[in-house]
SEMAR-400698 format. One record per residue (C-alpha): x, y, z. Coordinates in nm, 2 decimals, always signed. Layout:
<recs>
+--------+--------+--------+
:   east :  north :     up :
+--------+--------+--------+
:      X :      Y :      Z :
...
+--------+--------+--------+
</recs>
This chain:
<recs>
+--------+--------+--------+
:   east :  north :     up :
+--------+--------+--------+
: +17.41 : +22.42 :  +4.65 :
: +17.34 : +22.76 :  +4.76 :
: +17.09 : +22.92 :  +4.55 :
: +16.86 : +23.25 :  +4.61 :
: +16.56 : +23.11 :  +4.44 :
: +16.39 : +22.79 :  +4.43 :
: +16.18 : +22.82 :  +4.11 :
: +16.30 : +22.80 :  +3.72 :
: +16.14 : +23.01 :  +3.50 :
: +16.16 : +22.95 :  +3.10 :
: +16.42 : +23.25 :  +3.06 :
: +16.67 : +23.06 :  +3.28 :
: +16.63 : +22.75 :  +3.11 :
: +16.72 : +22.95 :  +2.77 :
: +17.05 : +23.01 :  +2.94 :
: +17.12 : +22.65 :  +3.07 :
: +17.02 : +22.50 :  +2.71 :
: +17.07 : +22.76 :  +2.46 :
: +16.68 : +22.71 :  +2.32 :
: +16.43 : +22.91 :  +2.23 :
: +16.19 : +23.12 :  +2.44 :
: +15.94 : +22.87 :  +2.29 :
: +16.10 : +22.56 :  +2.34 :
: +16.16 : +22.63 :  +2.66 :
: +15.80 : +22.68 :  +2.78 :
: +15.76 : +22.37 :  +2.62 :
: +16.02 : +22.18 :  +2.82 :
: +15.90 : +22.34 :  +3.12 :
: +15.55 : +22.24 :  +2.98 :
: +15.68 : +21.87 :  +2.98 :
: +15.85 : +21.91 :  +3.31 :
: +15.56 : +21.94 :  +3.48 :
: +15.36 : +21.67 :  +3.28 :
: +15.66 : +21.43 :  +3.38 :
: +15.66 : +21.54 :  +3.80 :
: +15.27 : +21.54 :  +3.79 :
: +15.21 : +21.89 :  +3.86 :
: +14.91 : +22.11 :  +3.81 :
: +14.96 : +22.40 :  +3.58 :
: +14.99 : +22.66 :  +3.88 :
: +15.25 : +22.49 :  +4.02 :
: +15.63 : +22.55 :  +3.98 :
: +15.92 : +22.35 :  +3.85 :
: +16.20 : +22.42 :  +4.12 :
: +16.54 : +22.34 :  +3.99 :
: +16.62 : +22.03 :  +4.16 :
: +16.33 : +21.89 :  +3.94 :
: +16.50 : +22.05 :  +3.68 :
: +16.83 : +21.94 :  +3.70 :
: +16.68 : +21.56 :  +3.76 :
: +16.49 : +21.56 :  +3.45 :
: +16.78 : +21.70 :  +3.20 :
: +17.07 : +21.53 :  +3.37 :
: +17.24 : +21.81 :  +3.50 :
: +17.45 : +21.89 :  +3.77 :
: +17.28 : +22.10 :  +4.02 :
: +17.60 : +22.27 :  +4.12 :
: +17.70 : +22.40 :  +3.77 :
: +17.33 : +22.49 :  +3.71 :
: +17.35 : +22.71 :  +4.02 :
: +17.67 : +22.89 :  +3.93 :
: +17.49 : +22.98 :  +3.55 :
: +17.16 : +23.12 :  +3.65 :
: +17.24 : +23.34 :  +4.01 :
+--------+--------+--------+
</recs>
């Protein structure tokens, strides 16, 4: 998986899921409840992918 970025922000997981601004800083909220992370740190998309069941290659192709 060749990707630019490492980091997912809650405007690229509107356009993996097709939610809400809203409901996607909330998912991203829960993300980094469920990876223990602090609130300053960032949900990369491997983490991403892991936690919604996705594949990391078709994830990749939507979002660069």
């Amino acid at each position: 998986m060749n990707e630019k970025r490492l980091v997912i922000y809650p405007k690229d997981i509107m356009l993996i899921t097709g939610k809400s601004e809203r409901y996607s800083r909330y998912l991203q909220k829960r993300m980094k409840a469920h990876f223990n992370k602090l609130d300053h740190q960032c949900i990369t998309i491997t983490e991403m992918c892991s936690y919604l069941g996705l594949d990391p290659d078709e994830v990749s192709k939507r979002i660069i």
